[in-house]
Z-matrix of the N, CA and C atoms (Angstrom, degrees):
N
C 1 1.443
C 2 1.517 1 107.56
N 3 1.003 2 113.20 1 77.31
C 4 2.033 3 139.91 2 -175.50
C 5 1.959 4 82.46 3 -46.91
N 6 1.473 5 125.81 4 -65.68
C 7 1.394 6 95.22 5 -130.40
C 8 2.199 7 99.43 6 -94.13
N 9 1.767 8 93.23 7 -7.52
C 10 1.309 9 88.30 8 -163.79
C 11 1.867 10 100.10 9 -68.44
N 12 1.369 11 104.56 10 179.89
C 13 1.644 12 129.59 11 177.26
C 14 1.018 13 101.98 12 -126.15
N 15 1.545 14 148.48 13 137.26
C 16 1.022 15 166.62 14 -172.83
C 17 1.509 16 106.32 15 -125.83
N 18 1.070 17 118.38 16 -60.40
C 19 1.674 18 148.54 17 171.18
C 20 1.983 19 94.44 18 2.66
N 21 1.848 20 101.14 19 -71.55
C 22 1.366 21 108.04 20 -148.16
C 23 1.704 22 92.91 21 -79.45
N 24 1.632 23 128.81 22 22.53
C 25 1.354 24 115.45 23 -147.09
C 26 1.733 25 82.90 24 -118.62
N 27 1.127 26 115.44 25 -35.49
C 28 1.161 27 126.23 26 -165.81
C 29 1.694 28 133.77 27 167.01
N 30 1.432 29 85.82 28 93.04
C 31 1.604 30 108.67 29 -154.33
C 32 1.394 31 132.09 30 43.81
N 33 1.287 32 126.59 31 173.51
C 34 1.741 33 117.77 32 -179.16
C 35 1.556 34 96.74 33 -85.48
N 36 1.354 35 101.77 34 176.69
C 37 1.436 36 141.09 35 -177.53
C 38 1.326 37 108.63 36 -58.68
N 39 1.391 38 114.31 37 131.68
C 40 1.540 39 125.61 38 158.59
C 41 1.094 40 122.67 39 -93.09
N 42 1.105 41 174.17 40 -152.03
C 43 1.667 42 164.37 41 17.02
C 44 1.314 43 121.03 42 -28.65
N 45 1.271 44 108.84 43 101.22
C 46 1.667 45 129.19 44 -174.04
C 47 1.425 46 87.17 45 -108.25
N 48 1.393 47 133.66 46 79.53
C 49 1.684 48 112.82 47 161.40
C 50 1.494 49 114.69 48 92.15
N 51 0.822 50 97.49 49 -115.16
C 52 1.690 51 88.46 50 -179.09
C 53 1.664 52 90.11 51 -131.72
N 54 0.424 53 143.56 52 -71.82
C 55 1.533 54 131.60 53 171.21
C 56 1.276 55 136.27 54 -54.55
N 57 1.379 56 101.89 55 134.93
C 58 1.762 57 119.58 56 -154.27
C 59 1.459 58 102.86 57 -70.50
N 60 1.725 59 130.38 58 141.48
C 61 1.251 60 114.47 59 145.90
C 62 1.276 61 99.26 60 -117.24
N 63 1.393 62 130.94 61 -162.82
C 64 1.430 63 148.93 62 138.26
C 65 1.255 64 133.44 63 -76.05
N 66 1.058 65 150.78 64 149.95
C 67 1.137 66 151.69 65 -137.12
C 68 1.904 67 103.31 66 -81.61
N 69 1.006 68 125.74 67 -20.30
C 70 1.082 69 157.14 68 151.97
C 71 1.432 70 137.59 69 -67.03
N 72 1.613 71 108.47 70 -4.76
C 73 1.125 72 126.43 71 -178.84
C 74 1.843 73 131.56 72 69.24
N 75 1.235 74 99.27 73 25.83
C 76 1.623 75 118.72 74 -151.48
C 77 1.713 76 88.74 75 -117.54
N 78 1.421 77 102.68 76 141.56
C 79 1.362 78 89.65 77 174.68
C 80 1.323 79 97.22 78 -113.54
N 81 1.409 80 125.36 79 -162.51
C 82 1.390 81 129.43 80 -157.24
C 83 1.450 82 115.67 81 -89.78
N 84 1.083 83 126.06 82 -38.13
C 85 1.053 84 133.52 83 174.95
C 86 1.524 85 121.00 84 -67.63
N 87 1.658 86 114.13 85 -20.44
C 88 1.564 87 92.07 86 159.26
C 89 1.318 88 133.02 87 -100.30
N 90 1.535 89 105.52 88 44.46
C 91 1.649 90 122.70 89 -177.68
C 92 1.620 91 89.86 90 -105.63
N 93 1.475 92 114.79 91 -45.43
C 94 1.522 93 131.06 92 -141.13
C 95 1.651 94 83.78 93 -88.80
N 96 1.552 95 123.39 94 124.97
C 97 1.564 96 137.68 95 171.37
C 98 1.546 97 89.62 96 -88.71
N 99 1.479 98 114.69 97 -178.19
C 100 1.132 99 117.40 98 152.10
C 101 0.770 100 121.42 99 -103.36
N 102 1.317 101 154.32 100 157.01
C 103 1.841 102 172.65 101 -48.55
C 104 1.796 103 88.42 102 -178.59
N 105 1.276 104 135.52 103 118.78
C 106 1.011 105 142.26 104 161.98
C 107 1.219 106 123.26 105 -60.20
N 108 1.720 107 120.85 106 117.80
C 109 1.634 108 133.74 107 -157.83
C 110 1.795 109 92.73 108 -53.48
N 111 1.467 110 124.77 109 145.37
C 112 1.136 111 117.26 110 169.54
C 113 1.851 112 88.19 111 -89.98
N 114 1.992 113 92.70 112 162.50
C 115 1.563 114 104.40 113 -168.68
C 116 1.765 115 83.63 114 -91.04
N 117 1.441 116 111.20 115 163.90
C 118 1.533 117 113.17 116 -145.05
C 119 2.006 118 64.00 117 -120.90
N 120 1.546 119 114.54 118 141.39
C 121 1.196 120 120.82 119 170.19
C 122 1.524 121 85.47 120 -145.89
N 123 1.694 122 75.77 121 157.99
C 124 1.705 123 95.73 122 -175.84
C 125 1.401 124 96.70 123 -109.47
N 126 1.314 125 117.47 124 121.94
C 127 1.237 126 128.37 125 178.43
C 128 1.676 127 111.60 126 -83.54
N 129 1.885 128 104.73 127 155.37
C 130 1.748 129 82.51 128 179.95
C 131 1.637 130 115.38 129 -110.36
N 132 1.206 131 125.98 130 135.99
C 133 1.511 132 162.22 131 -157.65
C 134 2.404 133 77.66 132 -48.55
N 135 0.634 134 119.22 133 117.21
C 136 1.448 135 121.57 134 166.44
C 137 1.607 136 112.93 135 -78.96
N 138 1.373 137 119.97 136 -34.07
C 139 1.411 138 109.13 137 159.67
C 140 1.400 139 111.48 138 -55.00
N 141 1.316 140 119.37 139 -72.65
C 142 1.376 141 124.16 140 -170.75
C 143 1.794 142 116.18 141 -28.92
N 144 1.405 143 91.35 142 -53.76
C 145 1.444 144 93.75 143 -172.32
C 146 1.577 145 115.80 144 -69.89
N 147 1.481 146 127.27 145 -17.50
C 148 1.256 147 137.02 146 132.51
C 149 1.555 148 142.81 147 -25.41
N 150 1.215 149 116.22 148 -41.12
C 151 0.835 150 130.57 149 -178.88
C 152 1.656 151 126.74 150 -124.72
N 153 1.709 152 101.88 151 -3.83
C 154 1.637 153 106.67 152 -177.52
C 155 1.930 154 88.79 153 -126.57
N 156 1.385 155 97.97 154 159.98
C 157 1.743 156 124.38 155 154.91
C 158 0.842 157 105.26 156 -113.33
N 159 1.738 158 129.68 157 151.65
C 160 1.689 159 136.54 158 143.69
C 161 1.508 160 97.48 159 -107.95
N 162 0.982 161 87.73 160 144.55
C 163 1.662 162 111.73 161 -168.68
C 164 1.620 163 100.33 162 -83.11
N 165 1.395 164 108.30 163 -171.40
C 166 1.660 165 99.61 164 -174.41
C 167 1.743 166 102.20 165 -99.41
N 168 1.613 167 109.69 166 -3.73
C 169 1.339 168 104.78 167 -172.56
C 170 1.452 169 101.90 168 -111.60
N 171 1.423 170 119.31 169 18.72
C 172 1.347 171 127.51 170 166.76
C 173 1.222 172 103.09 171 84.45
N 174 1.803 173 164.32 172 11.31
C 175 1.000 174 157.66 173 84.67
C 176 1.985 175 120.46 174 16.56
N 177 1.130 176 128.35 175 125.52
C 178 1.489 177 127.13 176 165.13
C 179 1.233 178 131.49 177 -77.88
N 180 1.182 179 125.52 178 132.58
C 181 2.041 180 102.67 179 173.27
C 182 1.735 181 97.71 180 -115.97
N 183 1.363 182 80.85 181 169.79
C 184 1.381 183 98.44 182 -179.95
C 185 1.489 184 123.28 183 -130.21
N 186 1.131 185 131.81 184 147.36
C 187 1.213 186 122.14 185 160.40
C 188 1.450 187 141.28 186 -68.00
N 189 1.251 188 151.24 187 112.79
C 190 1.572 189 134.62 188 -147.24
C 191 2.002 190 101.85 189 -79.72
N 192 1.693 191 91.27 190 147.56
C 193 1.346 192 91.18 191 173.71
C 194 2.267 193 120.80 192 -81.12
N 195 1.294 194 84.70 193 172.50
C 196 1.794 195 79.48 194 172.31
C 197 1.742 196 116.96 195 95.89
N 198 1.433 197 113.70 196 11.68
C 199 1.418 198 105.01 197 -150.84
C 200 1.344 199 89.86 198 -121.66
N 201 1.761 200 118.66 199 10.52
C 202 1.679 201 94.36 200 175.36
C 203 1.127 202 124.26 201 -112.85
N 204 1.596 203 131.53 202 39.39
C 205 1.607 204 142.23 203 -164.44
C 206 1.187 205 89.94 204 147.27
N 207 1.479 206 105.48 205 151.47
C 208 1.586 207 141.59 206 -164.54
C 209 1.377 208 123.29 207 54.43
N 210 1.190 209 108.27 208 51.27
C 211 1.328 210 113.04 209 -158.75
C 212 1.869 211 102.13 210 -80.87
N 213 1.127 212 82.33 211 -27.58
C 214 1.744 213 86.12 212 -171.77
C 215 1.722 214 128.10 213 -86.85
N 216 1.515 215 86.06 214 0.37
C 217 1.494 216 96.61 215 146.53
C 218 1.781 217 136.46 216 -107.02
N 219 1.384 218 83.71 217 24.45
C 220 1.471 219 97.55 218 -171.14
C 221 1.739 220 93.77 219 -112.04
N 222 1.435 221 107.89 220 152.30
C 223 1.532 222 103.83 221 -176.76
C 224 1.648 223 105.58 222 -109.91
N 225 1.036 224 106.76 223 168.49
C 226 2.057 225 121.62 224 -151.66
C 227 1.542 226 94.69 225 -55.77
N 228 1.599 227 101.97 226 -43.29
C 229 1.454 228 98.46 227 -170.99
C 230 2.112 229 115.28 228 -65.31
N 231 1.016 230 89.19 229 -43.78
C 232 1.577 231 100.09 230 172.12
C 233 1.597 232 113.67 231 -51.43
N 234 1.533 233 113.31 232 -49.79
C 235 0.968 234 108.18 233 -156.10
C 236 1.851 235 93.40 234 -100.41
N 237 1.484 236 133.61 235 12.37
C 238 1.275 237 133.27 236 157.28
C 239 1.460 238 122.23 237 -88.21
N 240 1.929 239 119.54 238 -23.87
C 241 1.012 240 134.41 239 146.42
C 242 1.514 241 121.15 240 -59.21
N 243 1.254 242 124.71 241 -24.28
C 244 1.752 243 120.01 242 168.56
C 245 1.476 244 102.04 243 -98.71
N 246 1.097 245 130.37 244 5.76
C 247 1.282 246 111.10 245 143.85
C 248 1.406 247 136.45 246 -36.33
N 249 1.970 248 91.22 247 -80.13
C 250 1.648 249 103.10 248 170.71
C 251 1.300 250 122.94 249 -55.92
N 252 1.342 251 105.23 250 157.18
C 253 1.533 252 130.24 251 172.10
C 254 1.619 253 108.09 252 -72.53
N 255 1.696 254 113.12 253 114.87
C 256 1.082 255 84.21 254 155.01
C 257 1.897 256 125.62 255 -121.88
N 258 1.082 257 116.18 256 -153.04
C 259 1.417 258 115.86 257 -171.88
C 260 2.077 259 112.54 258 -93.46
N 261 1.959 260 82.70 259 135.83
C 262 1.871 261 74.55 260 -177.94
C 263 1.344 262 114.44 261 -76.14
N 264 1.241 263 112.00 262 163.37
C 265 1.172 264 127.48 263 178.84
C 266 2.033 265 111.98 264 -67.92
N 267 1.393 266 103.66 265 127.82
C 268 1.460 267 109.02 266 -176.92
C 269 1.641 268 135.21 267 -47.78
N 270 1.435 269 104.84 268 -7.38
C 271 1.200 270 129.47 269 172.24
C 272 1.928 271 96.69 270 -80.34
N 273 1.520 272 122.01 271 -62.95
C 274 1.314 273 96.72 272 -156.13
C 275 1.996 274 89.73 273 -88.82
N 276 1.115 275 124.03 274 31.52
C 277 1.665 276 95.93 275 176.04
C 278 1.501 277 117.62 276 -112.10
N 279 1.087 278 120.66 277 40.05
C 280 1.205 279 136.33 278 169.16
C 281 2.062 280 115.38 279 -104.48
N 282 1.729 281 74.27 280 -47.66
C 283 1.855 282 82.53 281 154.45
C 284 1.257 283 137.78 282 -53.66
N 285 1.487 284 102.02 283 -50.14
C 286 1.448 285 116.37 284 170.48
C 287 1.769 286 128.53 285 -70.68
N 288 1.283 287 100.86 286 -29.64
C 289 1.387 288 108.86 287 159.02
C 290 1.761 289 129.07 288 -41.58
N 291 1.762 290 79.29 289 -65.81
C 292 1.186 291 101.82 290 -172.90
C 293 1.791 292 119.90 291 -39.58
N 294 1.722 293 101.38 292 -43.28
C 295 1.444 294 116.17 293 -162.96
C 296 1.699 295 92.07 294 -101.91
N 297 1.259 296 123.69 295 26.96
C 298 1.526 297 136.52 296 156.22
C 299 1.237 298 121.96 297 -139.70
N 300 1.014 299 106.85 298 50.82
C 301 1.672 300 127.97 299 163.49
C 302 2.037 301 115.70 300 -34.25
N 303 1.097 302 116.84 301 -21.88
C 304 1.344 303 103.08 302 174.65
C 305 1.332 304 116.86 303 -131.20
N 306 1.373 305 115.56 304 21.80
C 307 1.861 306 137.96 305 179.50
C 308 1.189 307 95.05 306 -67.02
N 309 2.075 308 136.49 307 -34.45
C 310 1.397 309 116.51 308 -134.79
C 311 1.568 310 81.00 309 -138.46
């Protein structure tokens, strides 16, 4: 441990041999705890949450594709059906969950 000081913690250094104690007979390592595990959180994906809803009954929506140019070859009815949101398919919403950890 190159950068720690021990010195001002409790007296200077002995050399007994090849191994260090403290003046006190303590070696270094039972000053030194270990480093507390960080808690592992799942953060949420900011695209995802951009571009998906979870519903209140746990269901996904989606936004429909096609709606950003050429609109005017698209007819009222087409383009009143890409309005709504509809629902993803059950294959990708486990994905989407996943990377929205606090939606549900």
């Amino acid at each position: 441990m190159a950068g720690l000081d021990f010195a001002g913690q409790c007296g200077d250094w002995r050399s007994r041999g090849s191994k260090k104690t403290f003046a006190f007979g303590h070696t270094p390592t039972t000053f030194l705890l270990p480093m507390p595990k960080p808690i592992s959180r799942s953060k949420t994906k900011k695209a995802v949450s951009k571009r998906f809803k979870v519903t209140g009954t746990g269901k996904v929506l989606r936004s429909r594709a096609s709606k950003r140019h050429l609109m005017s070859a698209k007819s009222a009815k087409r383009k009143r059906h890409m309005a709504k949101a509809s629902l993803v398919d059950k294959t990708d919403m486990a994905r989407i969950i996943k990377n929205l950890p606090f939606s549900h």
